[in-house]
N, C-alpha and C positions, 0 to 999 in steps of 0.2 A: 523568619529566616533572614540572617544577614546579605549580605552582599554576595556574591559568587562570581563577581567579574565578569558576567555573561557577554557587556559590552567591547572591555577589553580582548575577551575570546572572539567575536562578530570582526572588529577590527583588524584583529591578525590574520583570523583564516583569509578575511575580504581581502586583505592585503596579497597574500599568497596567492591565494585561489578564488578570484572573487564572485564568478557563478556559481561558486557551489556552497557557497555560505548556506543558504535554504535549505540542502540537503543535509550537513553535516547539523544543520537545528533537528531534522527531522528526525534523524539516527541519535541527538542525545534525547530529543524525547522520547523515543522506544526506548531508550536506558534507561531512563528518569520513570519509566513504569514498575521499574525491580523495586521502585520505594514504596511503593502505594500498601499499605497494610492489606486492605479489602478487597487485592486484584486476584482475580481467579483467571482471567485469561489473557495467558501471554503475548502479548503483541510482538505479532510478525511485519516489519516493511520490508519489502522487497523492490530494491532500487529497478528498475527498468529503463536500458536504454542502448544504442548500440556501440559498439566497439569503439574504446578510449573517449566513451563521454563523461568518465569521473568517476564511476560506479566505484573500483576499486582503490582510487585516492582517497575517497571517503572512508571505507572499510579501511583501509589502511590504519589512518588517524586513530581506531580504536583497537589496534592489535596489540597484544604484548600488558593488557592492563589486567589488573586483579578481578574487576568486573566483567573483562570478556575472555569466552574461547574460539580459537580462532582451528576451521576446519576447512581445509581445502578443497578438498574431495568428501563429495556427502552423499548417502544415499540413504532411505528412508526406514531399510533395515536397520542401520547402524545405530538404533535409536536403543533397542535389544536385540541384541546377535542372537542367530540360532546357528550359526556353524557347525556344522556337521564334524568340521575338520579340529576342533578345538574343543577341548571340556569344559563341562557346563561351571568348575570351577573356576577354570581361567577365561570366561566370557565376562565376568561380573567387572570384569579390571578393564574389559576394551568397549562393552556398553556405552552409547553417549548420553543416555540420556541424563545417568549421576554426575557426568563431569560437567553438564551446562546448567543443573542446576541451579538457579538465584546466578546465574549467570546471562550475558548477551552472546548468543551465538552466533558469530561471523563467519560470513560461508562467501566468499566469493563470485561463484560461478556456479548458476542454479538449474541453467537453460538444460539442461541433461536430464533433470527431477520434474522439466516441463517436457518432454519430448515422449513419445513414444507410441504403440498401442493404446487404443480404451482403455482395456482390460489392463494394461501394467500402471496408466493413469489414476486408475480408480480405484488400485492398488495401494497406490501409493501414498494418496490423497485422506486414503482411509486411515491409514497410518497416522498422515499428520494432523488430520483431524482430532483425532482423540488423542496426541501427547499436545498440541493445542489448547486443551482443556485444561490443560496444568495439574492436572491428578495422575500424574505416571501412565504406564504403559503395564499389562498383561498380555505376553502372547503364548503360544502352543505350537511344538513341533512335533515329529514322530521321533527325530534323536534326544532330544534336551525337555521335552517336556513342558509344561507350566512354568515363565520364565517372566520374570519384570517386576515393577515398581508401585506403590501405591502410596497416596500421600501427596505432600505439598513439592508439587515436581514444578513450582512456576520460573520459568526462564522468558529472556525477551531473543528478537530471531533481526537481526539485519545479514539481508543476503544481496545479493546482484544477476540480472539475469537480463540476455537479448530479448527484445519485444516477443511476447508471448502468440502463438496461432489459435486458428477459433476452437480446435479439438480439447486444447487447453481450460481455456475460460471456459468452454459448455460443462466439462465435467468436472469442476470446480462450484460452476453455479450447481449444478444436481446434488452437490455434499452441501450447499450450505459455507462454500468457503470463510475460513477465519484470517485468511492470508487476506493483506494491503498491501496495496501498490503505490511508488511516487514516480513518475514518469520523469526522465531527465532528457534534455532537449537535445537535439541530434546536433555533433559537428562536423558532420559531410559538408558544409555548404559554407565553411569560411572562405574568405576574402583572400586574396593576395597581402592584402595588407594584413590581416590575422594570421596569418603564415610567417610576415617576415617578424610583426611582432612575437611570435611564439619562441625566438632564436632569440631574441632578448628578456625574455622572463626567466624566471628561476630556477634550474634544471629540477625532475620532477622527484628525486631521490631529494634536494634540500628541503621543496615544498613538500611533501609527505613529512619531514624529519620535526620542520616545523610546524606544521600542523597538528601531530601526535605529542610534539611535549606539551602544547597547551591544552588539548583537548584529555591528554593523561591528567593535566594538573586537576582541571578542571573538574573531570570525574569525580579525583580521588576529594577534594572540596566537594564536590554535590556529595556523595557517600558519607561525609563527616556531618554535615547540616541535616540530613535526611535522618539520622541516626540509623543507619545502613540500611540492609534489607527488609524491608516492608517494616520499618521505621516510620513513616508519615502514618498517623490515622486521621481521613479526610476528613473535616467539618463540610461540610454541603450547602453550608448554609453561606458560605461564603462566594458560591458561586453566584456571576451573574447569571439570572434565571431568564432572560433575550437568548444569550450564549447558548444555555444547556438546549432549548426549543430551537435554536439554529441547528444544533450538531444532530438532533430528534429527525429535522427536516432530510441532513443530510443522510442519515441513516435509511431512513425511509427510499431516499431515492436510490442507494448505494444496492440495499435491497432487490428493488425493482428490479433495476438496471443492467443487475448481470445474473439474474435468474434466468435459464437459456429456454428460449420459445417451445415447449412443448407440447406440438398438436396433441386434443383426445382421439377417440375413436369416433367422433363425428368432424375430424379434423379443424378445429374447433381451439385457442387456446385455452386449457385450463389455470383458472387462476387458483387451486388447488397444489399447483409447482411454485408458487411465488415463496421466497425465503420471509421466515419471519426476521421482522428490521430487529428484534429486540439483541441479537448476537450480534450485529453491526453497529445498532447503541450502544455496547459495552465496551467495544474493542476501539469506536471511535473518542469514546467519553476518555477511555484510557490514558488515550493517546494524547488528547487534550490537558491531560492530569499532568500526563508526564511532563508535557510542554508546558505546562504553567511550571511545574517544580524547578526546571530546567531556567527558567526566567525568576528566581526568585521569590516563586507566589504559592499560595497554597489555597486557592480559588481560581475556576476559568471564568474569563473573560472575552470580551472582544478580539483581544490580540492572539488568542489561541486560533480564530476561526480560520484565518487566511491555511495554516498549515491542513486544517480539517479540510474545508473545501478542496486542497489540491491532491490530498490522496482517495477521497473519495471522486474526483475527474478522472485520478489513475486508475482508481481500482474498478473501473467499468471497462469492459473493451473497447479497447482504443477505439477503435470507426463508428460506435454507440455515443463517446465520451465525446469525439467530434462535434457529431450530430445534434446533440442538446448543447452544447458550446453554440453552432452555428444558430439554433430557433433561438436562442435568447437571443446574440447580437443582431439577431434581426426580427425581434420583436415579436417572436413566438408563431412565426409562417416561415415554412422553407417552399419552394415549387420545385419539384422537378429539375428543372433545367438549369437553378442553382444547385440541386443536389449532385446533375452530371459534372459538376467542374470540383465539386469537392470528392469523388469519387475518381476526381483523375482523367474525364473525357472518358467516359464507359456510356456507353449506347442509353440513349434514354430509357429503351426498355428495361434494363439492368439497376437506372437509376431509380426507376417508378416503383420493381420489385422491392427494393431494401425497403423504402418509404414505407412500402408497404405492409412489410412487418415490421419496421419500429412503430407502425401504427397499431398493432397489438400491443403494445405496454400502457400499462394504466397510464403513464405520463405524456403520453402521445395519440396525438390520431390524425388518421390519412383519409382526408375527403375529397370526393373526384364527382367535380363541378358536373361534369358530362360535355360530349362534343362540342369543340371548339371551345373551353374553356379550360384553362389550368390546374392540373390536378396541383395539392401540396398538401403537406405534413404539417401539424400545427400541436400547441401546447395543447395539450384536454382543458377541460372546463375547469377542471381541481387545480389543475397545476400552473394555470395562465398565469398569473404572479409572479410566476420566475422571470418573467420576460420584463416585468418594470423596473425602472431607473432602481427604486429600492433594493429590493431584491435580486436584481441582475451583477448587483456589486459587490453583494455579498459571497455568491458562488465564483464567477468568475473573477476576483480578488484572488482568487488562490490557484489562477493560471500565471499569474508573475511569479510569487510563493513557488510554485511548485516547477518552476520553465516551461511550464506546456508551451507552445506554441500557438497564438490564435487560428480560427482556421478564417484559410482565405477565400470569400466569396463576391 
């Protein structure tokens, strides 16, 4: 593959906008997936973060292009209408899921499709699970009948959405979620001086205007090099094999991590609820692909990891993705009474309980010394590794990558 200007693209955006560079790589590596000959499942990112942290300047940059459809208002139905009120001939013209086809689907504002009931949750999720799969949709109604799509229905999904609640993540971990998350860093807490600088930057109608024509240019050159959709067929052997066993690890953990605690009947947790990593291998390997394509390569390497690492920190619940953040920086023991101050000054007792079940995950465990000694949470035996100089660079590498935020202890 030639040249693609990825750096001249890096330089602009940073120039415009220069925290969100990171993000707008992440969103054309979910694009850079539409080339992959062999991909069968469409890679979802869903930006996460709160009100005017960039989410939508981003999306922005890719609206209006041949390779994306841009949807304002989404719901889970609209994937295949059963409207009652419209014929089943004229539903086949307002169905979304033919138009996003070998498409990126941009959605805005997602926090609505996270909100609600269990039961409309799990609804929903079921939904987007299986058009996820990239084999179309079949549904059934009592008016329209047997209604949808079969076949190569692969599309990529950038969306935006406020920090998600635990009702969210639980019933998401119970499906096996195919959805990823990249966390974008909160700006509640600028300076005075970032405020007065804000009145001398770029008004945000320019910065969008110029971030979309190069990031259009861009595309429409990635789509030419890639010989269009699913145009790349991967050699594998080109990958560095360090890399692919890094992004295996993080799958593994991503897995774990936001599988939601489900006591048995000897209230007990069953490791029989644990997601299999292999659907978080793919969708991360993907992602990785796309990001190498997007850089000129058609092998991953080292430089794909930093982006892998920080959507897998995202795609765990937040105060989970914390907590393994905090045992590594601090060598693989948390106690208690650092755990009350990462929790906000919450009663010790409050802090001992969490500890206490992140000490139910295979990655974790909570040992309590006995009277007068300090109880803490510590890496399990399997996992202590993550906590060394080597390995601790590796995952937490992709908390700058991604803005996380260190946590403070």
């Amino acid at each position: 593959m030639g040249d693609l200007n990825i750096m001249l693209l890096r330089e602009t955006i940073s120039s415009a906008v220069p925290r969100l560079w990171p993000v707008v790589d992440c969103a054309l590596a979910t694009c850079g997936t539409l080339f992959l000959e062999d991909n069968t499942n469409p890679a979802a990112v869903i930006l996460v973060g709160p009100p005017s942290a960039g989410k939508n300047t981003v999306i922005d940059m890719f609206t209006n292009h041949a390779l994306t459809y841009r949807s304002d208002k989404f719901s889970s139905a609209a994937f295949v209408s059963n409207s009652a009120n419209v014929s089943k001939e004229t539903l086949a013209h307002i169905d979304l899921l033919p138009r996003i086809q070998h498409k990126m689907l941009l959605t805005q504002e997602l926090a609505p499709i996270f909100r609600g009931k269990e039961e409309e949750l799990l609804d929903r999720f079921n939904t987007l699970t299986r058009v996820l799969d990239g084999r179309g949709l079949m549904t059934d109604s009592g008016t329209h009948g047997p209604r949808g799509y079969e076949g190569d229905y692969l599309f990529a999904w950038l969306g935006g959405t406020t920090p998600l609640d635990k009702k969210a993540w639980e019933v998401m971990g119970k499906l096996g979620s195919r959805l990823l998350f990249y966390r974008m860093p909160s700006t509640c807490d600028s300076t005075p001086e970032d405020l007065v600088r804000s009145t001398e930057e770029t008004p945000y109608l320019k910065t969008t205007e110029i971030g979309k024509k190069v990031v259009h240019a861009f595309l429409t050159a990635l789509s030419t090099h890639c010989g269009g959709i699913r145009g790349v067929k991967w050699n594998s052997t080109n990958n560095d094999r360090n890399s692919i066993a890094w992004i295996a690890v993080f799958a593994r953990l991503l897995a774990i991590l936001r599988t939601p605690l489900i006591p048995d009947d000897t209230n007990q947790i069953s490791t029989q609820h644990w997601e299999n990593p292999r659907r978080a291998m793919s969708c991360l390997y993907n992602l990785a692909r796309g990001h190498a394509l997007v850089h000129g390569r058609q092998g991953v390497n080292s430089e794909d990891l930093p982006l892998i690492a920080g959507v897998v920190l995202s795609s765990i619940p937040e105060r989970i993705s914390h907590f393994l953040q905090a045992l590594i920086i601090k060598g693989g023991v948390l106690t208690v009474t650092q755990a009350e101050e990462i929790l906000g000054g919450l009663t010790k007792g409050t802090a001992r309980s969490f500890l206490e079940k992140l000490g139910k995950f295979p990655v974790m465990e909570f040992v309590k010394e006995g009277q007068g000694k300090r109880d803490y949470l510590k890496l399990s035996k399997d996992w202590a590794w993550l906590s060394s100089d080597e390995y601790a660079g590796k995952l937490l590498g992709g908390m700058e990558w991604a803005s996380l935020e260190p946590v403070k202890i």
